[in-house]
N, C-alpha and C positions, 0 to 999 in steps of 0.2 A: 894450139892457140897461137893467131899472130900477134907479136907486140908492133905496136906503133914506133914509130918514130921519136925519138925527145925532141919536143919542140921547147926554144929558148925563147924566153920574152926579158928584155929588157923593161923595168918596172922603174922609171924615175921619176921626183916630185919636181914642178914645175919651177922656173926662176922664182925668183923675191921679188914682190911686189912692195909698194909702199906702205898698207896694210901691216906686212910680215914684219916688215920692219919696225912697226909700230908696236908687234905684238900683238896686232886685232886680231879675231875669228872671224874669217871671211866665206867660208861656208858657200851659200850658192849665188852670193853678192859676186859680181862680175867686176873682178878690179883687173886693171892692166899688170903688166911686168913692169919695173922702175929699170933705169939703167943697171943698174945692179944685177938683176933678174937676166937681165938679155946676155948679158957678161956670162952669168952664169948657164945659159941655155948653149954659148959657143964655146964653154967647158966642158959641157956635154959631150956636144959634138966630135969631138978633140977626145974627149973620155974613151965613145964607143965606138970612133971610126973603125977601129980594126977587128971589131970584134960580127962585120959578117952582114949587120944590119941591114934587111932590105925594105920595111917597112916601115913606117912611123903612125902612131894610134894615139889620140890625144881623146881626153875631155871635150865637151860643147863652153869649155869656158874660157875668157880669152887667155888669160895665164896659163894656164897649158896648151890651148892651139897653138899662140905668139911662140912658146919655147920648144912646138914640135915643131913650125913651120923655120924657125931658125935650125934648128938641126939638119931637117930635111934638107933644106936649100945648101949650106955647108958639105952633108956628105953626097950632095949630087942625087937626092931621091925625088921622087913625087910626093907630092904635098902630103899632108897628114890624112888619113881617113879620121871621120870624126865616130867616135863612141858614144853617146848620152850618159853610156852607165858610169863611167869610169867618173865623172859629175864628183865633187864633193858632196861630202854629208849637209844635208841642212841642220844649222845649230840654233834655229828657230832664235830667240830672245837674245841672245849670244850674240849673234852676227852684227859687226861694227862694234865688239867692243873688248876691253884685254881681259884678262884673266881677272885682276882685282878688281874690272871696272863691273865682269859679272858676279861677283863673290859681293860687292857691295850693293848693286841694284836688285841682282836677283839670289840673296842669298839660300831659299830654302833650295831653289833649283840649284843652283850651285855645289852646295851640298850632295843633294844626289847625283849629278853629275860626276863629281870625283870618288863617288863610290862607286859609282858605275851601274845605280841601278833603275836609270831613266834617264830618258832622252829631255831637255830642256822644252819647257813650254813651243810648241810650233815646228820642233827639231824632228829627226830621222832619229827612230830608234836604231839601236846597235846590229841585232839580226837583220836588220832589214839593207842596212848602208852593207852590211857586210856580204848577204847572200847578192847585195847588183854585184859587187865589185866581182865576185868568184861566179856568177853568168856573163858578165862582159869579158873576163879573163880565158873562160873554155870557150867562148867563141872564136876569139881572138886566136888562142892557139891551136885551134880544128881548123881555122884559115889557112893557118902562115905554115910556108914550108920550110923557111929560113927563120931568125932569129929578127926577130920586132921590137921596135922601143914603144915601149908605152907612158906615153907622160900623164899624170894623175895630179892628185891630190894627198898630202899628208895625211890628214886624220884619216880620209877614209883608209888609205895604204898601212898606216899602222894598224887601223883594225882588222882587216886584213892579213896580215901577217902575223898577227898575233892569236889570230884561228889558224890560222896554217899550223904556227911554229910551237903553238901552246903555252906560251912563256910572254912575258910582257917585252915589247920594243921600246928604244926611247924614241922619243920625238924624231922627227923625220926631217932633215935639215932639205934646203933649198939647191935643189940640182941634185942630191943622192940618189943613187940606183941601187935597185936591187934587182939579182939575176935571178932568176926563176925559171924551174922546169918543169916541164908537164909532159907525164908519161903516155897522156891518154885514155888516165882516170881519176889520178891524183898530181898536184903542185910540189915541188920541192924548191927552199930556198937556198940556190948554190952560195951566195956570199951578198955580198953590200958593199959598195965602195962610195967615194963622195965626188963629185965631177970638182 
């Protein structure tokens, strides 16, 4: 039997947006990066210069394109290739507002929201956001022969890694990476750092 290769991917959530800041759910709402966000996209860059990166893979959204094309451009790559899947979750009735602001409009959704046993009115069920992210992810690493950053989205990347890892993640801060391996059948998560 031959083994493949480990292929690394770089797994990081996009800058801070005004939204994040706010605490909104911004879901598949296309908000920009704030200053803050871009800061944190050329901590990034500074993060994973040495670690190899020849590619850069973003979302179709701009917060994540805007925070791969700043990296790219920094470690001297070509522009990002764009993904679709890597897309945040849709948070349906959710999106544009915080945490209290759905627990107060929408409380029965809400409720099952944080039980985890349904997606919010209009939202992306959980298997579903979770099986794109893990077909965008073995594509991604059946491409690349070097180590690739992937810039995403929070929630979907916490659920994601929380089918990986089995165990619950916390919240997924703005700029964190996480490194990831794939052996060529299965994911492994080597560690998490915060850019």
């Amino acid at each position: 039997m031959i083994l493949e290769a480990m292929r690394r991917i770089l797994l990081a959530r996009h800058g801070q947006t005004a939204w994040n800041a706010l605490g909104k759910l911004q879901g598949h709402t296309d908000i920009a990066l704030d200053d803050t966000g871009r800061d944190q996209a050329r901590a990034l860059a500074a993060a994973v210069r040495d670690s190899g990166v020849r590619t850069v893979w973003t979302s179709d959204l701009g917060r994540a394109r805007e925070t791969g094309e700043i990296v790219a451009a920094l470690l001297g790559l070509a522009a990002p290739l764009v993904e679709p899947e890597l897309r945040e979750r849709r948070f349906g009735v959710f999106e544009g507002l915080t945490r209290d602001e759905c627990a107060a409009r929408h409380p029965e959704a809400w409720r099952a929201w944080i039980a985890r046993t349904t997606a919010p009115p209009g939202g992306e069920p959980r298997e579903e956001a979770v099986a794109r992210m893990a077909r965008a992810l073995e594509r991604i690493a059946a491409r690349e022969e070097g180590p690739a950053l992937v810039v995403s989205h929070g929630g979907l990347m916490r659920l994601w890694l929380m089918d990986v890892l089995g165990e619950t993640v916390p919240l997924i801060a703005n700029g964190a990476t996480y490194i990831v391996d794939h052996d060529g059948v299965r994911f492994a998560i080597a560690r998490s750092r915060t850019a």
